[in-house]
C-alpha positions in Angstrom: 0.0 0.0 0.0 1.4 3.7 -0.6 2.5 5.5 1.9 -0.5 8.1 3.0 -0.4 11.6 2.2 1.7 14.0 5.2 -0.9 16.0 4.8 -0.1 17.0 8.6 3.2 18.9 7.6 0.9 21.8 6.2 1.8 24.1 8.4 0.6 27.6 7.0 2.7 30.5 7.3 2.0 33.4 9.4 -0.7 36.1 8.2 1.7 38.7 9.2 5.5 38.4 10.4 8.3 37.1 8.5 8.1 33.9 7.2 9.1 30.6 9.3 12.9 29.5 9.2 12.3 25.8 8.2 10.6 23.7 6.0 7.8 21.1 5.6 10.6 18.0 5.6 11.7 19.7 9.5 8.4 18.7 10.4 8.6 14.9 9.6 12.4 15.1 11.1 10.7 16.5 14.6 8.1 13.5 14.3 10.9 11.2 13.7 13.0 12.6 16.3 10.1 12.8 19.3 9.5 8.5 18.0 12.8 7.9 18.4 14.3 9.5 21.6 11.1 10.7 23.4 10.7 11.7 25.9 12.8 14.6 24.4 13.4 18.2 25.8 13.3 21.3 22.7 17.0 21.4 23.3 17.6 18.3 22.8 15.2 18.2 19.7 16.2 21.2 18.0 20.0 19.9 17.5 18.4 16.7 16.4 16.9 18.4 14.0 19.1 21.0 13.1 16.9 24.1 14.2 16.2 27.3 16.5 14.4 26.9 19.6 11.8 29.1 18.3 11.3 26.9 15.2 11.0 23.9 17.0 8.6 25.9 19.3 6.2 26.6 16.2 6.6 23.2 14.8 5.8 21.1 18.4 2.8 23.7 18.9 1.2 22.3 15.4 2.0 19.1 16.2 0.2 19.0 19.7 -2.6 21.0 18.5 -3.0 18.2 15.6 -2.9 15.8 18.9 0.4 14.2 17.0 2.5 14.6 20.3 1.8 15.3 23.7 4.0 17.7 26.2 4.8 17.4 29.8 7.5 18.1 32.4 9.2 15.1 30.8 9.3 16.2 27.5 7.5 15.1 24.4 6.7 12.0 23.0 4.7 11.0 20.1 0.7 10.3 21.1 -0.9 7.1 20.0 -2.3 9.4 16.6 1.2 10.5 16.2 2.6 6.7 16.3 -0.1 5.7 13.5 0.3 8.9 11.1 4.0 8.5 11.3 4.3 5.1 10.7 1.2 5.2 8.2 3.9 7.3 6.1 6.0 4.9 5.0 9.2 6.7 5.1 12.5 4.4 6.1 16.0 5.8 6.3 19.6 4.6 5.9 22.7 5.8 5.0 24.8 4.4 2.2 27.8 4.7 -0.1 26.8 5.8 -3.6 30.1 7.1 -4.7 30.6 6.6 -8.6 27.0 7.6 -9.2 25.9 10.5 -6.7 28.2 13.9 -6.3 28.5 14.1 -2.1 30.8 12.5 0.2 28.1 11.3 2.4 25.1 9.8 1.2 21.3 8.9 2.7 18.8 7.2 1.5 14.8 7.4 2.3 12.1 5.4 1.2 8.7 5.9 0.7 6.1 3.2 0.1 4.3 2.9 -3.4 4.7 6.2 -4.7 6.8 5.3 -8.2 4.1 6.8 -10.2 5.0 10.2 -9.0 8.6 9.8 -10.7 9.2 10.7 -14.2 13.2 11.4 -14.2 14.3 12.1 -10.8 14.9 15.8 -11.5 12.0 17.0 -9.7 13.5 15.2 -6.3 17.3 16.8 -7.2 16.2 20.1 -7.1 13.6 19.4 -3.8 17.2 17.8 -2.4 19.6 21.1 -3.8 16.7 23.0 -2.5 17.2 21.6 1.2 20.9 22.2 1.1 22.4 18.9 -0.6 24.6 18.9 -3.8 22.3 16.9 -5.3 20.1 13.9 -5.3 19.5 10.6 -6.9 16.1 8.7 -7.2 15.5 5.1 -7.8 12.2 3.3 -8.3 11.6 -0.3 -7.9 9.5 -2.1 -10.3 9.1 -5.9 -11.3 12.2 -7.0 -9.1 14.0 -4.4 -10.3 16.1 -1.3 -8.9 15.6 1.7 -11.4 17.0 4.8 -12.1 14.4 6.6 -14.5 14.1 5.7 -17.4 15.8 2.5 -17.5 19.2 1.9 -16.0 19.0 -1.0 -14.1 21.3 -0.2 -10.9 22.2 -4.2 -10.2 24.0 -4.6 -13.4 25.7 -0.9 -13.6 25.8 -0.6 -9.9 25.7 -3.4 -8.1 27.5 -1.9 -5.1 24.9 0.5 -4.5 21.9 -1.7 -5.1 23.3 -4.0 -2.3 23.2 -1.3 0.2 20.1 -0.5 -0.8 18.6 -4.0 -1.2 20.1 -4.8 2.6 18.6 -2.1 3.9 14.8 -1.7 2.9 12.4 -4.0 2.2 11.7 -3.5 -0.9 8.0 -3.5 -2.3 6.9 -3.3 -5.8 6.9 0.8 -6.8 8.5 2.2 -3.9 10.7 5.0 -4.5 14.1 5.5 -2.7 15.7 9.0 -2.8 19.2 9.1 -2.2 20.7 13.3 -0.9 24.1 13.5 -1.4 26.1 16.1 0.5 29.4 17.4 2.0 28.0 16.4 5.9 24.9 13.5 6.7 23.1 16.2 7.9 22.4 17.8 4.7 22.4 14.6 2.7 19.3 13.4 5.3 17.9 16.6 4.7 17.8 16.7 0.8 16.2 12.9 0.7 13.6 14.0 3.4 12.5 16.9 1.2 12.3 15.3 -2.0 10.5 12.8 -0.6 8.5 14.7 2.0 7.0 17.0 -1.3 6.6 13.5 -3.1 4.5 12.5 -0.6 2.3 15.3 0.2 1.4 15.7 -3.7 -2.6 15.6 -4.0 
């Protein structure tokens, strides 16, 4: 089944006031964050994340007022809501080594459930990626068995290295999509997948 619209990372900017100082893929990194480590302080999740306090402040606000997460002296932690539209996404992560096809020295990959028929050829997800701060990105869909990059390179017979990595470390299902950000740092190689694939998602 695909992965369900994120519909919940439509956070609308201000009516007045400048405009907020992250994007709609920092929203799905706090959600992944507060699964992971929660109870979490804002500290504590706006390095995770890579954020102000004052961001994170605006995003957790949405999110509890959605009922996504819940806040208390402890910290926050994802509500039972929260655990089903997160997981209802479909997005895995995992880094890997894609050097000889992608630009970056470090390199992540993100998957996202059924959504191959939103892929024509990949450039839509490199600029999303360059967008977010990678160098660039590099998308792969998997169809009949088979690792793609659009149109038709088959990544086990010209990279087998690479479609390895990636076999090892998703389940693979027939048309998901796997978006691979390349960067200088992991951080902004994690954030040009999540964004490529976050917009991918979130497409009506």
């Amino acid at each position: 089944m695909a992965g369900r619209s994120l519909g919940l990372l439509d956070i609308p900017a201000g009516r007045s006031g400048p405009a907020p100082r992250f994007a709609r893929f920092h929203v799905w990194k706090a959600l992944r964050a507060i699964g992971r480590e929660g109870p979490i302080g804002r500290q504590r999740l706006a390095a995770a994340i890579g954020l102000g306090e004052g961001s994170v402040r605006t995003i957790v606000n949405f999110l509890v007022a959605r009922g996504l997460v819940r806040a208390d002296e402890a910290g926050m932690r994802l509500t039972a809501r929260g655990e089903r539209e997160t997981g209802a996404a479909g997005l895995s992560m995992a880094t890997v080594n894609a050097r000889g096809l992608c630009v970056g020295e470090c390199d992540v990959a993100v998957l996202a459930r059924g959504r191959a028929e939103r892929v024509r050829d990949g450039l839509r997800q490199r600029d999303e990626a360059v967008k977010a701060g990678a160098a660039g990105a590099t998308t792969l869909v998997f169809r009949g068995g088979r690792l793609l990059m659009p149109p038709e390179t088959d990544l086990d017979a010209e990279y087998p290295h690479l479609a390895r990595q990636v076999r090892a470390a998703f389940e693979l299902r027939e048309g998901d999509v796997i978006v691979i950000g390349s960067a200088g740092d992991l951080r902004a190689a994690e954030d040009g997948a999540l964004a490529a694939v976050v917009e991918m998602l979130d497409e009506r």
